[in-house]
C-alpha positions in Angstrom: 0.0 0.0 0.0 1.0 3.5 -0.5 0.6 6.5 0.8 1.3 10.0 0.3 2.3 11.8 3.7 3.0 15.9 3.4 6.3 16.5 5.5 7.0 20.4 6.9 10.1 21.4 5.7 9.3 25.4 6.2 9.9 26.2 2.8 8.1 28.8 1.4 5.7 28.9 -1.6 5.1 25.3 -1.4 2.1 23.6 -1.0 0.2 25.4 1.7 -2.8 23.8 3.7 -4.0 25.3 7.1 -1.4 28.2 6.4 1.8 25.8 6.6 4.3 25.0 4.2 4.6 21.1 3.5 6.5 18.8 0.8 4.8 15.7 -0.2 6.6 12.9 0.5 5.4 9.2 -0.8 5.5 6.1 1.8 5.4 3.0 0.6 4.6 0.4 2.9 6.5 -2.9 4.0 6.5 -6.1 6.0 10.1 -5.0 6.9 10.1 -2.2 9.2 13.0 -2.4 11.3 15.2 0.1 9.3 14.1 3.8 8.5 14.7 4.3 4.8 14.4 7.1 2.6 15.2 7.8 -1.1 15.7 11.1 -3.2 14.9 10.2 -6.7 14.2 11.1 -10.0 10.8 10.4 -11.3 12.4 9.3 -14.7 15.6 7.5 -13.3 15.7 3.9 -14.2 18.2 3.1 -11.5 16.1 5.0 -9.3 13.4 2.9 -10.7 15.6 -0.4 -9.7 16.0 0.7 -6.3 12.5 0.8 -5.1 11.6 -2.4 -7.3 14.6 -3.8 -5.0 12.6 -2.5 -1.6 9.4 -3.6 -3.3 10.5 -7.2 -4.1 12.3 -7.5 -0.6 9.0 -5.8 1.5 11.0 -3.4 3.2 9.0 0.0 4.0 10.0 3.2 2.9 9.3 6.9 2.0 10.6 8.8 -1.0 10.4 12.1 -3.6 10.8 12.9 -7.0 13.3 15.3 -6.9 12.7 16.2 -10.4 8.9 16.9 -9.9 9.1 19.4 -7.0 8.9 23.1 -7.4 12.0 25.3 -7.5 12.5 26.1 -3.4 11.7 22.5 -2.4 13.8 21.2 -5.2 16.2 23.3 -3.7 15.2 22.3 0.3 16.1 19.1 -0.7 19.3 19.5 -3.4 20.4 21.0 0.0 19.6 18.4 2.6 21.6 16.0 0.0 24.1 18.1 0.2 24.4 18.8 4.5 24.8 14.8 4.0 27.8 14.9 1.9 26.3 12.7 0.0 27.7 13.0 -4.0 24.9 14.6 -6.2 23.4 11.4 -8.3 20.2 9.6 -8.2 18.6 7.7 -6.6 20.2 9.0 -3.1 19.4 6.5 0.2 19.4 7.3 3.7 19.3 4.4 6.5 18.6 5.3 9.8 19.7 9.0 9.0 23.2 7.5 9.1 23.9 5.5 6.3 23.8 7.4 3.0 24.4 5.5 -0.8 24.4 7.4 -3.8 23.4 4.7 -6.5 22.1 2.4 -7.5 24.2 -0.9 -5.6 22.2 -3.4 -4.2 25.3 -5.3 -2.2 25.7 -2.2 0.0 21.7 -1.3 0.4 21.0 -5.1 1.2 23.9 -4.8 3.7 22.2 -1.7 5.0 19.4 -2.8 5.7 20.2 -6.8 6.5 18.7 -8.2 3.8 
């Protein structure tokens, strides 16, 4: 199942309901649970496309965006949170347990992330 959660990030001119500013952020949802996952994608990326089919086939839970289809300031909310990570810019980007971060698409290190 999936759902579509909207996440405050305080950016402004975004998408406003009860006067706040939220981004929209996508949850998918998994039998595996036990890691916090998140993905920065783009919504045309095929290895970006490969890494949730990954998560999808192995029923972990986890939230992402398409980087690519927000507006200018979130794009750039988030261009910028990839960047505080030191992550190197390139789709899809993965954060586990707000620790681990993979740039790529490399199934190895994201099953040995997340203990698959």
């Amino acid at each position: 199942m999936i759902f579509i959660i909207l996440y405050n990030l305080g950016i402004s001119k975004s998408n406003l309901i009860n006067g706040e500013n939220l981004m929209v952020i996508v949850k998918v949802e998994g039998e595996r649970k036990s890691h916090k996952v998140f993905l920065y994608t783009l919504s045309t990326c095929g290895w970006c496309k490969k890494t949730k089919e990954l998560l999808n086939q192995s029923r972990v839970e986890y939230e992402y965006i398409d980087v690519d289809l927000l507006k200018a300031d979130e794009r750039k909310a988030a261009l910028d949170e990839i960047h505080n990570r030191k992550a190197p810019l390139g789709f899809p980007v993965i954060i586990i347990d707000d620790t681990v971060v993979i740039t790529g698409y490399v199934p190895e290190k994201i099953k040995e992330a997340i203990g698959l």
